[in-house]
C-alpha positions in Angstrom: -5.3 -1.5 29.7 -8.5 -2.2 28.0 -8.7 -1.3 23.8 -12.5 -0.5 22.4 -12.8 -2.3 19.2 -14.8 -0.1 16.2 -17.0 -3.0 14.4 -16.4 -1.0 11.3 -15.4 -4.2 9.3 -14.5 -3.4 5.3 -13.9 -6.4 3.3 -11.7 -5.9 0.3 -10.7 -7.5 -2.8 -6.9 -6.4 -4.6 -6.9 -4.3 -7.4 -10.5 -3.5 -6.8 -11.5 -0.2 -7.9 -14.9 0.2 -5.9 -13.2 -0.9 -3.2 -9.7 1.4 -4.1 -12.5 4.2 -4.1 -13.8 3.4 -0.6 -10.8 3.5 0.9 -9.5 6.7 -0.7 -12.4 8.4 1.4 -10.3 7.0 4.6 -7.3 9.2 3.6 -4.7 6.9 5.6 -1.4 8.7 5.9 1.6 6.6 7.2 4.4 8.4 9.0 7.2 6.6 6.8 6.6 9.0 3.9 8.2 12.4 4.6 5.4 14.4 3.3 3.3 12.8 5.5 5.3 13.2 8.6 5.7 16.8 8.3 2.3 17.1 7.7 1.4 16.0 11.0 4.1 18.4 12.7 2.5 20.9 11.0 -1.0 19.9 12.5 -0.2 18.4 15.3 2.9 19.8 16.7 4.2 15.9 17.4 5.2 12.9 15.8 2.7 11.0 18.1 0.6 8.5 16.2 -2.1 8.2 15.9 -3.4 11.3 15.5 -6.7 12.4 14.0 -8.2 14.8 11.8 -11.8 15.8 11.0 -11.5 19.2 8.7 -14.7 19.0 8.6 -15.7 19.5 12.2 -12.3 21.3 13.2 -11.3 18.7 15.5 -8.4 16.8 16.0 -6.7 14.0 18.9 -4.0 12.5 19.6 -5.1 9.6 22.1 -6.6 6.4 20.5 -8.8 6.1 23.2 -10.1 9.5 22.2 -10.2 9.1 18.8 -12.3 5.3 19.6 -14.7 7.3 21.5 -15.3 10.4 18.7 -15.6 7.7 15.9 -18.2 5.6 17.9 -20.4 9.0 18.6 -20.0 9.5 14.8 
């Protein structure tokens, strides 16, 4: 099995607010909070991670080789 690495590389500081404020934009939700887990049954129909969403374009996946290849055309 061969995994694509995204050079998106973020450096961060704790307690930063500029970077706090970058990383808000990623909008990470992890499955161990309820909330967030029903969320993605809602969306997704699955509790498959990961699983992406772009609202904006009204697309979402499932498979990380997928989601690799839409953020790399992005």
């Amino acid at each position: 099995m061969v995994y694509l690495k995204i050079m998106i590389i973020l450096y961060t500081k704790t307690m930063c607010p500029y970077c706090r404020k970058v990383l808000d934009t990623i909008d990470e939700r992890n499955m161990a909070d309820p909330k967030n887990l029903a969320e993605l049954m809602e969306k997704g129909g699955k509790r498959q991670v990961p699983f992406l969403v772009d609202e904006e374009r009204g697309v979402s996946m499932y498979e990380s080789d997928d989601i690799v290849e839409y953020l790399e055309q992005r």
